[in-house]
N, C-alpha and C positions, 0 to 999 in steps of 0.2 A: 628681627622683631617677631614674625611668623612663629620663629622654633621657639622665642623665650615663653609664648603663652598660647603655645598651642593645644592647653587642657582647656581653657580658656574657651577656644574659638570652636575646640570639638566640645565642649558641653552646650554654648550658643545653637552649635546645629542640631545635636542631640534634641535638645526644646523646639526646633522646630519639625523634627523627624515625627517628636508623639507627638503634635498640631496633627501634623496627615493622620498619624494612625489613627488616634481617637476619631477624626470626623470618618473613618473607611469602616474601622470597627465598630463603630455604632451603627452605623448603616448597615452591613452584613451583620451583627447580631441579633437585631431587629426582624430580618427574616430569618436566619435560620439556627439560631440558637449561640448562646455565650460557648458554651461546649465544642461545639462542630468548629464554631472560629477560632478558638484556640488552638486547636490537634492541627485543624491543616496550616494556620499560619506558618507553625514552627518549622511541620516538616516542609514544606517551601523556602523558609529561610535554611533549612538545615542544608537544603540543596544548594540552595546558593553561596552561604558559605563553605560549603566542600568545596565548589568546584573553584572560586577566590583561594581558600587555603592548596589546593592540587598546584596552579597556576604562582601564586605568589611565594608558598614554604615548600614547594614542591610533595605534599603528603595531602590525602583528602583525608584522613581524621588526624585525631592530635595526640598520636601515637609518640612522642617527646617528652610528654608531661608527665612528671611524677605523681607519684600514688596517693600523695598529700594535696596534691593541687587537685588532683582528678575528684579528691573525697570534697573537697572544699568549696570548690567549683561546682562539682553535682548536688551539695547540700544548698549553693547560694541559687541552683539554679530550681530546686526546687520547692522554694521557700518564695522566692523572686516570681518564677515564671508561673508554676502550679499553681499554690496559695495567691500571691496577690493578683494576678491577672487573672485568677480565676474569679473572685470576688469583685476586679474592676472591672472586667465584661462584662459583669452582671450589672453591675451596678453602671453600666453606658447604656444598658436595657430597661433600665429599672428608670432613672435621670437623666439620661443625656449624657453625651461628654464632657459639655461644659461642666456641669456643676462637678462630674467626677475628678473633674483635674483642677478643679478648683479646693478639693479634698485631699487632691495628692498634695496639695504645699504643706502639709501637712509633714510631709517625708525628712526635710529637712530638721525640725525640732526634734521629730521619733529618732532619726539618727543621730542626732546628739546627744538624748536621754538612753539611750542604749549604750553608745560611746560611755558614759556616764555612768551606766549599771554595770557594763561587759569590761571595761576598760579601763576606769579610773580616769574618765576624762572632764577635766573642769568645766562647768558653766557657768558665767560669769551675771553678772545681775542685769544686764545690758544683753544680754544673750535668754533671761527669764521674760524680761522686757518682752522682746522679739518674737517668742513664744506667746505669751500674753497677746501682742497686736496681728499676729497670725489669726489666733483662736478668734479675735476679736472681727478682722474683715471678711473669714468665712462664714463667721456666726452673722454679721450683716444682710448677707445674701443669702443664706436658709431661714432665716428667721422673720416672723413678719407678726404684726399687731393689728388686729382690725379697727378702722376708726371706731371709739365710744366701747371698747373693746378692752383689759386692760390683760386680757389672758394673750399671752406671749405662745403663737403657735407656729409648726414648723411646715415649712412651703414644699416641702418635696417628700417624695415618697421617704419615710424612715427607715425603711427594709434597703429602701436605696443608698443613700446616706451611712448605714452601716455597714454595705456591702464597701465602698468607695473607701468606708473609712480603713475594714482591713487589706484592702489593695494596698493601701496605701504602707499600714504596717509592714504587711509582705516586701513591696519596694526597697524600704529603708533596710531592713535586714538581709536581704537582698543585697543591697548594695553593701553591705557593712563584710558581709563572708565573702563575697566577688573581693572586693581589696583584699580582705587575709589570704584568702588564699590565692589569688594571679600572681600577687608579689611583681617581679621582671616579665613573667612569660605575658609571650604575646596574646595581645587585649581580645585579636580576631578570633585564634584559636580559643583560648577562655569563653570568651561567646558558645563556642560548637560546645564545648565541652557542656555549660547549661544546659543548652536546648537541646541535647543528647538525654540529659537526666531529668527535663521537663517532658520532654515526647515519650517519655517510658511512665512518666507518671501522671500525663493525663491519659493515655492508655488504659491506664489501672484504675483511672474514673471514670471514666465511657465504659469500661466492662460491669463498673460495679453496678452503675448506673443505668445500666443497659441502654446507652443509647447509640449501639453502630448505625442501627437504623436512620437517626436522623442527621450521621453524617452522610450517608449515603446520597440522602434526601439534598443535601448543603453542598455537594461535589456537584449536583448535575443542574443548580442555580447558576444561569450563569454569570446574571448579575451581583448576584454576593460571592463568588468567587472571583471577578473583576476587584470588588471593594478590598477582599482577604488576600488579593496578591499587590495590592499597592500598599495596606498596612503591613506585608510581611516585608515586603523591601523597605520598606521607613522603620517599621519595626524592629524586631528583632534582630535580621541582617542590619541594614545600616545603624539604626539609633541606638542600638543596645553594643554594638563594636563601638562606636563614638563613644557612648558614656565610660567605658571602660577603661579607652583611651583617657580622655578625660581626668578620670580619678586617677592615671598611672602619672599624668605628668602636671597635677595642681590636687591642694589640698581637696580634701572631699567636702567641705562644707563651702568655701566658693564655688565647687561644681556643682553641689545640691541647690545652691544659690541660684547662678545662674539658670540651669534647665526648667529650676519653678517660675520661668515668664512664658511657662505655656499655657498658664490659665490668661493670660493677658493675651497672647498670640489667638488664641483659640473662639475671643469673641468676635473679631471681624469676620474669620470664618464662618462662625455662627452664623452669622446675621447676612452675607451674602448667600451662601451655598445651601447652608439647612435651613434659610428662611424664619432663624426666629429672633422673636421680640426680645430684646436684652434691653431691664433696667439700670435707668440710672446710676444706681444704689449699687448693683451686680457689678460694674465695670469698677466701683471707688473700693467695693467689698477685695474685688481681684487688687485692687491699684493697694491697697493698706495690706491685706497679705504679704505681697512679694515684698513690701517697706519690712514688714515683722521678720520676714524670712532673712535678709538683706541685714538688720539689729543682730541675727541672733551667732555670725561668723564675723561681723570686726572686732 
C-alpha cells in the first residue's frame, strides 16, 4: 500500500516541509535580507545533498546525467529557485508567510493553464470551476470593505502580494520543466542539479546587486543562520527531493493538490509560534482555496 501511493505521501510531506521553511524563512529574512537567505540556503542544501548523493549513488555531483537533463534541470532550476523564490522571499518580508502561501495555491491552476498553453492539455469546466473558487477564497482573505464603505480595498502590502504572486508563477514552471526534463533520473540528483544552476544565478544577483556585503553581515547572525539552516534542510534538501519524488510516481496535478494544504498547515503555526491574530474569514478563505484547487484535477 506504501509503494502503490508513494507520490502520494511524499507530496503530504513535502506541504509539510514548506510549513517549516516558510515560518524559518520569514524569520531570517526579516533580519538579514530575502537575498543573503537565498545564496546560503541553497548552498547548505547543496552540501547536504552531495554528501546523501556521495553515500547513497556513490558520486557527489551528478556526473550521470545527460546534457538534456542537465539543460532542463538548470532551466527549471532557475526559473523555480532564482525567479520564484526570489520574489517569494520577498514577498514573506513584504506579508508574512501566511498570506504568501496562501498565494502559492495559486501554482496549481498556473500549472494547468501553462500545461494548456505549453502542451495542449485540456481543461475541463469543473477544472475553470476550480480556478474560479481558488481566485475566489484568496480574494477573501486580501480583500476587505470598510463598514458604511462601499470601496473594495486590499489588506496587505500590494508590492507584497505581487511579489507572492510571481513566486508563485516561478513555482509552477518550475515545476512543469523539473518533470520534462528528470523524466526516470533520480529525483535527489535532479534536485543537486537546480540548486547547482540556482547558486550560480543568485550569484550573478548579489554581484549585480552589489550586495556581498550584506551576506557577510547574514553569516555572522547567528540566529538567522539557526532559522536558514532549518529552512535549508526542510527546504530545498528534503522538500524539494520529496516533491520530485512525488511528481515521478503520481500525476502532477494530485501532487500540486495535495502540497497546496500548506496554506491550511501553516495557520496553527501561525498563531502558536509567530504569535498572530488569524481571522475567521483567513482560515474559510485557506478552507475554499484548497476545495478550488481540489475541483480543478478530478
Amino acid at each position: 500500500m506504501f509503494q502503490a501511493h508513494i507520490g502520494e505521501i511524499a507530496a503530504l510531506a513535502t506541504a509539510a516541509c514548506w510549513t517549516i521553511t516558510a515560518v524559518a524563512f520569514e524569520s531570517a529574512g526579516k533580519k538579514v535580507g530575502s537575498l543573503s537567505v537565498n545564496l546560503i540556503r541553497l548552498v547548505i542544501a547543496l552540501l547536504l545533498i552531495s554528501v546523501f548523493n556521495l553515500f547513497t549513488r556513490g558520486m557527489l555531483l551528478p556526473l550521470d546525467a545527460t546534457g538534456s537533463t542537465w539543460f532542463w534541470l538548470s532551466f527549471s532550476g532557475l526559473i523555480g529557485f532564482v525567479i520564484g523564490d526570489l520574489f517569494l522571499f520577498q514577498a514573506f518580508v513584504q506579508v508574512g508567510a501566511r498570506i504568501s502561501m496562501l498565494i502559492m495555491s495559486t501554482v496549481p491552476p498556473i500549472t494547468a493553464i501553462t500545461g494548456f498553453i505549453l502542451m495542449g492539455e485540456k481543461i475541463s469546466l469543473l477544472g475553470l470551476t476550480g480556478m474560479a473558487i481558488t481566485i475566489g477564497g484568496i480574494a477573501l482573505v486580501i480583500l476587505t470593505r470598510n463598514s458604511g464603505d462601499k470601496v473594495i480595498t486590499v489588506r496587505h502590502s500590494l508590492k507584497g502580494l505581487i511579489y507572492a504572486f510571481i513566486g508563485a508563477l516561478g513555482q509552477a514552471l518550475g515545476l512543469v520543466f523539473s518533470k520534462f526534463g528528470m523524466g526516470s533520473y533520480n529525483a535527489i540528483a535532479a534536485t543537486q542539479i537546480r540548486i547547482i544552476a540556482a547558486i550560480i544565478g543568485f550569484a550573478l544577483v548579489i554581484t549585480i546587486s552589489k550586495n556581498w556585503g550584506n551576506l557577510t553581515m547574514a553569516l555572522k547572525d547567528n540566529k538567522a543562520m539557526k532559522h536558514i539552516s532549518i529552512g535549508s534542510f526542510f527546504g530545498p534538501f528534503i522538500g524539494v527531493s520529496l516533491s520530485l519524488i512525488a511528481v515521478q510516481h503520481a500525476p502532477t496535478g494530485i501532487v500540486s493538490t495535495i502540497m497546496s494544504i500548506t496554506p491550511i498547515l501553516i495557520i496553527p503555526v501561525s498563531i502558536i509560534m509567530l504569535k498572530e491574530k488569524v481571522e475567521l474569514k483567513e482560515v474559510f478563505g485557506a478552507l475554499i482555496s484548497l476545495v478550488g484547487v481540489s475541483l480543478l484535477f478530478l
